[in-house]
N, C-alpha and C positions, 0 to 999 in steps of 0.2 A: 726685931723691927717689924714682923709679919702681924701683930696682934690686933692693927685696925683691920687685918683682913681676916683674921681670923672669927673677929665680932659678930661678922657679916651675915646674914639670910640669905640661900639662894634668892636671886630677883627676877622678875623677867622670863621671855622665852627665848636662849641664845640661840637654840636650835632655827628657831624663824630668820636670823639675821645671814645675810651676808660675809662672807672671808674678809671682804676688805670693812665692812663696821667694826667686824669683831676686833680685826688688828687694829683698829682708829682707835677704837676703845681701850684693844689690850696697851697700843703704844703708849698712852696717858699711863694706866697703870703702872707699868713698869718707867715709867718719869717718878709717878711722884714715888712711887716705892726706891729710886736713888736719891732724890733730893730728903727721903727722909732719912737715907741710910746717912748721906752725907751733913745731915745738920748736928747728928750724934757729936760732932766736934767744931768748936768756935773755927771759923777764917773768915776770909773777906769774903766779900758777894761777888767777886768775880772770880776769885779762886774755888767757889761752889760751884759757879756756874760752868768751870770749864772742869770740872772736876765730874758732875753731872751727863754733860754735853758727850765726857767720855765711854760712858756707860749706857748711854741711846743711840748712838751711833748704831748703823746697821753692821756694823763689823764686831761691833759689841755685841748686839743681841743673836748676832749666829755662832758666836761663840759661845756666849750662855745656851742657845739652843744644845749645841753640838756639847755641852758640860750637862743637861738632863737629860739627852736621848734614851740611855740605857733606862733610864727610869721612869718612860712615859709608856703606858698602857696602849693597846693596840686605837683602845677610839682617841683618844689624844695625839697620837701621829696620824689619824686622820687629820682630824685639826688643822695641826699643823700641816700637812699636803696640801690641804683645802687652800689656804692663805699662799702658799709658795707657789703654787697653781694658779694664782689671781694675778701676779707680778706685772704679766705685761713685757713691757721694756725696759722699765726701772729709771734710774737716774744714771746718767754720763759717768757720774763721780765714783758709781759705786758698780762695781760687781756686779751681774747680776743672778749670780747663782748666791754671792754671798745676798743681796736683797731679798731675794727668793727665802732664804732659812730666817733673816729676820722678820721679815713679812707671814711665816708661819709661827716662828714664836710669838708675834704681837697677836695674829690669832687666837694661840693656844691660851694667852696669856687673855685675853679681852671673851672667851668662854670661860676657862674657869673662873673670870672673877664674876660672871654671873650663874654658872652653874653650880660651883662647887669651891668658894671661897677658901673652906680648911686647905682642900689640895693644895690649890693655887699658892698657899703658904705655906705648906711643905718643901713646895720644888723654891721658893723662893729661899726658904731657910735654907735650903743645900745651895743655890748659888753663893748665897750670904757667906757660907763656909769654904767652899771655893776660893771667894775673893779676899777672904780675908787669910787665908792662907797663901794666896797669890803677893801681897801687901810685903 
C-alpha cells in the first residue's frame, strides 16, 4: 500500500521547516496512508471513516511510534524529539506524554515524506505488518 510513496522525489527543504509543519504535514500523510489502507476492502462511508478516525488518533500514532522505535536511526529520533518537544500543553482529552510521542511521529513522518520517501515506506510497510498481524 506504500508504492505512491515509494514513486515519490525527495521534494523541498524539510530541514528549513518547523516540528509542528513537519507533524501538520506528517499527520495528512499518515491519514491518507490509512484511508488508503482502509479502501483495500468495500464497507460503508461511515464504517471507513470510523475505522480511519481509529488509526489517527493520538493514542494510535504513539503506538505506531513506540512499534518503529527500535528501527529508527539516531537523526530520526531526533525528529522525532524535535516534534514531542513542541507539544506544549496538548489537548484535555489526550495525554500528554502520549500527544507528545504522536506529535513526534507526525513529525518524523511529515520529514521523511519530504526527505526520503523510500524510508518513510519502509517503516510504513512494517507498521502495515504489525497491523495486520494485530487484525
Amino acid at each position: 500500500m506504500t508504492n505512491w510513496i515509494r514513486n515519490l522525489e525527495p521534494s523541498g527543504s524539510p530541514d528549513d521547516l518547523g516540528a509542528l509543519q513537519l507533524a501538520w504535514l506528517g499527520d495528512s500523510v499518515w491519514e491518507l496512508h490509512q484511508r488508503l489502507r482502509f479502501c483495500e476492502a468495500p464497507a460503508r462511508t461511515k464504517d471507513l471513516h470510523l475505522s480511519v478516525v481509529s488509526q489517527v488518533k493520538a493514542e494510535a500514532q504513539a503506538l505506531a511510534l513506540e512499534n518503529i522505535d527500535a528501527l529508527l536511526t539516531d537523526l530520526e529520533k531526533q525528529f522525532v524529539k524535535r516534534g514531542r518537544n513542541k507539544v506544549g500543553r496538548g489537548f484535555r482529552k489526550v495525554n500528554l506524554a502520549i500527544y507528545g510521542k504522536a506529535t513526534g511521529f507526525e513529525t518524523l513522518l511529515g520529514w521523511l515524506f519530504l526527505k526520503n520517501p523510500t524510508r518513510l515506506a519502509q517503516l510504513l510497510d512494517q507498521l502495515d505488518q504489525i497491523q495486520s498481524k494485530g487484525s
